[in-house]
C-alpha positions in Angstrom: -47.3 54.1 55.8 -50.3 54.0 53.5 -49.9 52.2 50.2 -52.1 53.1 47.3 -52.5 50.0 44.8 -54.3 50.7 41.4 -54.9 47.7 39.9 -57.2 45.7 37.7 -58.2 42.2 38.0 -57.0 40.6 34.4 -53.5 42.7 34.6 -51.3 39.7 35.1 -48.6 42.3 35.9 -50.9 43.4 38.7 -50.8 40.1 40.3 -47.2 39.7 40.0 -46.0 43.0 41.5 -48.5 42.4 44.1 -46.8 39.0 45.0 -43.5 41.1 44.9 -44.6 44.0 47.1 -45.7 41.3 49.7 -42.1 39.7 49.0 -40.8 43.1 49.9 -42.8 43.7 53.0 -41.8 40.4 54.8 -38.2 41.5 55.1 -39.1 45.1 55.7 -38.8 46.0 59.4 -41.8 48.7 58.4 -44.2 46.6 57.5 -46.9 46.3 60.2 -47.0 50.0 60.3 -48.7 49.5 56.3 -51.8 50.0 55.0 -52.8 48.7 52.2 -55.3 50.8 50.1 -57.1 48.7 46.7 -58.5 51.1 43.8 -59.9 50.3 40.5 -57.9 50.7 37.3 -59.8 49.4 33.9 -57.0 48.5 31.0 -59.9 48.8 28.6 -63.0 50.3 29.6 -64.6 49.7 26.4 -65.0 46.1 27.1 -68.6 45.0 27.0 -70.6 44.2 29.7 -70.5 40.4 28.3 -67.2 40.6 27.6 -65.4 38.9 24.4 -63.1 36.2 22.8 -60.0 36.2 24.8 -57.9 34.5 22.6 -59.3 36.8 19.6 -58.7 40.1 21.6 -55.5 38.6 22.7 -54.1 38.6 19.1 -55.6 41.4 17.7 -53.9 43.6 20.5 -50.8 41.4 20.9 -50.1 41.6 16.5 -50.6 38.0 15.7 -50.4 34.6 17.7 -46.6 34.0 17.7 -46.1 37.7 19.4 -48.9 36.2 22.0 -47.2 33.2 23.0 -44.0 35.1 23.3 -46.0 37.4 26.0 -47.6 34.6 27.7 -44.2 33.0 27.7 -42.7 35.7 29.6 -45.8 36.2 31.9 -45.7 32.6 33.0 -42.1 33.0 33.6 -42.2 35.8 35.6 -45.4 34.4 37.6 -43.4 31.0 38.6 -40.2 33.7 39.9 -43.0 35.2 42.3 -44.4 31.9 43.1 -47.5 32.2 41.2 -48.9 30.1 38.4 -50.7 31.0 34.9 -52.7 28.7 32.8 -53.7 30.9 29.7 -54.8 27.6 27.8 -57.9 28.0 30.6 -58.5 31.4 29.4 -61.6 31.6 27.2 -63.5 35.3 28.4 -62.2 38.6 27.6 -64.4 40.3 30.8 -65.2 43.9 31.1 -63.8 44.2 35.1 -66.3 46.9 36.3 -68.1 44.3 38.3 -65.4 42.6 40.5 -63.9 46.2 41.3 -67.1 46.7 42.4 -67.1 43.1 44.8 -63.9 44.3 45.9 -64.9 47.5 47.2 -67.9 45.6 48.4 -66.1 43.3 50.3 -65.2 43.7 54.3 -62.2 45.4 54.4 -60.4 42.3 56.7 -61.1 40.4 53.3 -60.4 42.3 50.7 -56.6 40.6 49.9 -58.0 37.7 50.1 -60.4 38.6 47.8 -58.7 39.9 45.3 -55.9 37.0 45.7 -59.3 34.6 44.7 -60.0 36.4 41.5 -57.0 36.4 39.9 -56.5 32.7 40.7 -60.3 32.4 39.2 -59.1 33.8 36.1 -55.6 33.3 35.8 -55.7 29.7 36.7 -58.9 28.3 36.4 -60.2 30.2 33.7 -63.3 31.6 35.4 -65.5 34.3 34.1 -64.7 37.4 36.4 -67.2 39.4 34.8 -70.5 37.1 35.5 -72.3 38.2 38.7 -72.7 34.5 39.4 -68.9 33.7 39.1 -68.1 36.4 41.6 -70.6 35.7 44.0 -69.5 32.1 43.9 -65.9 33.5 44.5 -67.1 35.4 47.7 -68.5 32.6 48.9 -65.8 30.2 48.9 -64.3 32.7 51.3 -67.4 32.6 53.3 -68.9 35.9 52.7 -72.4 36.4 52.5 -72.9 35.6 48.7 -76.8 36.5 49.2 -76.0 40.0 50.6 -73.5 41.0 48.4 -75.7 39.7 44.9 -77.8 42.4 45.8 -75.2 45.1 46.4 -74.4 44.5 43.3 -77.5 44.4 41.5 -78.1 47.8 42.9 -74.8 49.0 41.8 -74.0 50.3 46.0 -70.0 50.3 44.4 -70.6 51.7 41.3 -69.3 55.7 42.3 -66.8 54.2 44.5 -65.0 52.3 41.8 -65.9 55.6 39.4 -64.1 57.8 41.9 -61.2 55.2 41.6 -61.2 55.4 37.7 -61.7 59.4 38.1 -58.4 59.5 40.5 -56.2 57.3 38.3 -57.0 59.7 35.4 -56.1 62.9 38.0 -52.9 60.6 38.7 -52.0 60.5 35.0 -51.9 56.8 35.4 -51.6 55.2 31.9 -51.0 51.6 33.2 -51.0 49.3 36.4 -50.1 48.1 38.5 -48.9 51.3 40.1 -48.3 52.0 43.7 -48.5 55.4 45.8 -46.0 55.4 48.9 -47.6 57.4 51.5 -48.3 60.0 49.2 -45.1 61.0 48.4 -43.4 58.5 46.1 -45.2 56.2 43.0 -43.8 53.1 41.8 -45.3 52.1 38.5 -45.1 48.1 37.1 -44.5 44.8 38.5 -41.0 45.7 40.0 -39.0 43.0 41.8 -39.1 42.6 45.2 -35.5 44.5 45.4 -37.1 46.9 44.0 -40.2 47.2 46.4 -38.1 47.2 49.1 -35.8 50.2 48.2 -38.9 52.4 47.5 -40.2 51.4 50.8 -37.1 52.4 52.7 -36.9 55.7 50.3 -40.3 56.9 51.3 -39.8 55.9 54.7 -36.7 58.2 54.8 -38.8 61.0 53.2 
């Protein structure tokens, strides 16, 4: 079974159904016949290249700071039930994500989960700027992948039509939000479901 991931890298959901799916897959007898396949998904292309205030964006998209730390609340809550932590008091960068969907693509394919597990703990929990080049390279590295090689992959943008051709298929997908998952094709599950859930969408498109 091939499974189709759109995700982007400061969707908190993304990381939570993620941990779920994996939930799902440990108690599925199906599961080393899976593959795993990451695209890019941007909640708001429009970010600049520097990014901006997080805590400023936050609110002005959120409708005011009590209505924030209501969502944070529930984030953080639903994070601990899937055995993952959130520190949004870390938080400071609103980053525009084009550049670590372009890491990820860049990355060997043997790393990529690991990967992508490293950025969202880089930005969910220790508050790290995913949109500096620096940041990411550093990110690589602690994973031991060559930091030098892949500086200048992405300096000379190698990624850039592969994570367009992501954004391009999302938008052919009518995708609106992430995560969202393609089973094989043939069924899509969109948002963090629980692990229940997962696992009755794996068995359904199995069946099909």
């Amino acid at each position: 079974m091939i499974i189709d991931v759109y995700q982007d890298t400061i969707c908190p959901w993304c990381r939570i159904g993620k941990a779920n799916l994996f939930s799902a897959l440990a108690k599925w007898e199906g599961a080393d016949s899976v593959t795993l396949r990451w695209h890019a998904f941007q909640l708001d292309p429009t970010t600049p290249a520097e990014g901006r205030d997080f805590n400023q964006s936050m609110v002005a998209k959120m409708g005011g700071p009590e209505r924030l730390k209501q969502i944070f609340g529930q984030v953080t809550q639903a994070g601990a039930a899937s055995g993952l932590h959130f520190d949004f008091d870390k938080v400071t960068r609103m980053p525009n994500t084009l550049l670590s969907h372009q890491l990820i693509s860049l990355a060997p394919e043997e790393m990529k989960l690991k990967l992508i597990d490293a950025i969202y703990q880089a930005y969910f929990e220790d508050g790290r700027d995913i949109g500096s080049l620096d940041v990411l390279v550093a990110i690589a590295e602690e994973l031991q992948i060559d930091g030098a090689k892949l500086r200048e992959q992405l300096e000379a943008n190698e990624a850039l039509e592969a994570v367009k051709a992501d954004l391009a298929s999302a938008q052919d997908y009518a995708i609106r939000g992430v995560p969202y998952f393609i089973l094989d094709g043939k069924l899509a599950v969109s948002g963090a479901q629980a692990a229940d859930g997962f696992m009755s969408a794996l068995m359904q498109a199995a069946e099909a």
